[in-house]
C-alpha positions in Angstrom: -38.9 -84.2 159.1 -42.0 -83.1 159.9 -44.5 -82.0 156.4 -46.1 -78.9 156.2 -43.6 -76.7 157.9 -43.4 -73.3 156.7 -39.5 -72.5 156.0 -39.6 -69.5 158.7 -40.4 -72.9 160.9 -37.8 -75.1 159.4 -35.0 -72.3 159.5 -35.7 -72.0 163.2 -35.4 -75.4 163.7 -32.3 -75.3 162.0 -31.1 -72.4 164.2 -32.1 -74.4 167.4 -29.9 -77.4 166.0 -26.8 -75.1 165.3 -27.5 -73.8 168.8 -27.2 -77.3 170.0 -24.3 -78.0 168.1 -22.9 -75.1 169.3 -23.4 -76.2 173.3 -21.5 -79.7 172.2 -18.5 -78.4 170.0 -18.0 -75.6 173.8 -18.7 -78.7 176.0 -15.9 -81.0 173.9 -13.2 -77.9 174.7 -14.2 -78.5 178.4 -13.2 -82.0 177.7 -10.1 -81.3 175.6 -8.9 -79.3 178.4 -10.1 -82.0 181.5 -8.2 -84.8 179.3 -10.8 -86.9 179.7 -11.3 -89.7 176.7 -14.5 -91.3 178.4 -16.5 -88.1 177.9 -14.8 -87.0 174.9 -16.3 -90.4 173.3 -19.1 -89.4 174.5 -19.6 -85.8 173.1 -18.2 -86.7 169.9 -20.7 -89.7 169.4 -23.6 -86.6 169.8 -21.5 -84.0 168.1 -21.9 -86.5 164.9 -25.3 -87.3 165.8 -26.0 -83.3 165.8 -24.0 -82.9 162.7 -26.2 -85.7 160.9 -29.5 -84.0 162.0 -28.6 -81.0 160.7 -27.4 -82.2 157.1 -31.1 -84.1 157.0 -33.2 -81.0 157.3 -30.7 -78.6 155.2 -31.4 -81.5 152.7 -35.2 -81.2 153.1 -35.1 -77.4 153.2 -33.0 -77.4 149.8 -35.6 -79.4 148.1 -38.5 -76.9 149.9 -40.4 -75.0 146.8 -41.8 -72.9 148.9 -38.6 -72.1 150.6 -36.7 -71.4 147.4 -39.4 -69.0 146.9 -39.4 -67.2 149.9 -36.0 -67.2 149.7 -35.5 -65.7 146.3 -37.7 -63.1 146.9 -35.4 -62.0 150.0 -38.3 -63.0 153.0 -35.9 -64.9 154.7 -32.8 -62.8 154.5 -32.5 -62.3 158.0 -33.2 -65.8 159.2 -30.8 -67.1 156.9 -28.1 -64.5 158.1 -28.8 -65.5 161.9 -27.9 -68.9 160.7 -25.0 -68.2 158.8 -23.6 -66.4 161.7 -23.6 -68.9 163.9 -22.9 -71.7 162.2 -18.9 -70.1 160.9 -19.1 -69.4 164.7 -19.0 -72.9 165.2 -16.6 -73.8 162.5 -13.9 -71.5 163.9 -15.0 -73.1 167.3 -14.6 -76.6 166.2 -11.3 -75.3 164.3 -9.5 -74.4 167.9 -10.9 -77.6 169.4 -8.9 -79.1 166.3 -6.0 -77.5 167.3 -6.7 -78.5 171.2 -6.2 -82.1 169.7 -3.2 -81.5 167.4 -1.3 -80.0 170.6 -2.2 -82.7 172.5 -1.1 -85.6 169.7 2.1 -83.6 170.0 2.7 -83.4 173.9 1.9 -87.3 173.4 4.3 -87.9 171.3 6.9 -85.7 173.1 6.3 -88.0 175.8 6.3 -91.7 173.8 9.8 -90.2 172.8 11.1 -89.0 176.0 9.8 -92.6 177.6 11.8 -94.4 175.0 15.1 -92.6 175.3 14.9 -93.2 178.8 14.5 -96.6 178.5 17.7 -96.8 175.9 19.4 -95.2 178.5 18.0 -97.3 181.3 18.9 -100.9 179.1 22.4 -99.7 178.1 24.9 -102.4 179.4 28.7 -103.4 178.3 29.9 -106.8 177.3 32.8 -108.6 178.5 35.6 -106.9 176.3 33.7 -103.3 177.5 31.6 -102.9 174.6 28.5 -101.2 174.8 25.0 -103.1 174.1 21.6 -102.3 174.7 18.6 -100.8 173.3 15.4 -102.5 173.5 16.9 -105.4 174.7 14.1 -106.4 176.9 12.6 -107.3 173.6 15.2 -109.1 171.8 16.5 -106.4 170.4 20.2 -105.5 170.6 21.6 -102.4 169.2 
């Protein structure tokens, strides 16, 4: 952080991080939606990094004198409503790119499920009296 910073200067430096964080959490629904996990671990590693940068100067504004100051005597109502703003804009963003990644966990699972009864079906053989047997028997397991 830099010193000497007024706290009209560090709120706007706050807003241009939200901004930024706001540009990654849009950017990782692009990726949600492309299925791509190479980018995704990309955008993620810099949404954190974003997310870390911001909780470092909130820290150093919260311990700002002259901030709580300003701040008490209503100066920096508006800044501090701009930033408000956007940042539960990007917690309800970051919520439906939560949800993006539950549906997908799910459609995953659909599948791992759908693969597997396949295969049962697939491995299913009779025995010499005309028994059934099968399973994961590719494994060494018999059912």
């Amino acid at each position: 952080m830099s010193q000497g910073l007024s706290p009209q200067q560090l709120l706007a430096q706050q807003l241009q991080q939200l901004q930024t964080l706001e540009k990654l959490i849009i950017t990782e629904k692009q990726v949600l939606q492309q299925h791509d996990p190479e980018a995704l671990v990309t955008i993620s590693q810099e949404k954190n990094q974003q997310l870390l940068a911001i909780e470092s100067l909130d820290k150093h504004i919260s311990l700002d004198q002259q901030f709580a100051r300003d701040k008490a005597a209503g100066i920096l109502d508006n800044e501090l409503a701009e930033i408000t703003d956007l940042l539960s804009q990007c917690q309800q963003q970051n919520l439906v790119n939560g949800q993006i990644i539950q549906q997908s966990q799910l459609a995953v699972e659909r599948m791992k499920t759908s693969l597997l009864e396949n295969h049962t079906k697939n491995t299913i053989t009779y025995d010499s009296k005309g028994k059934k047997s099968g399973g994961l028997s590719s494994i060494g397991i018999k059912a």
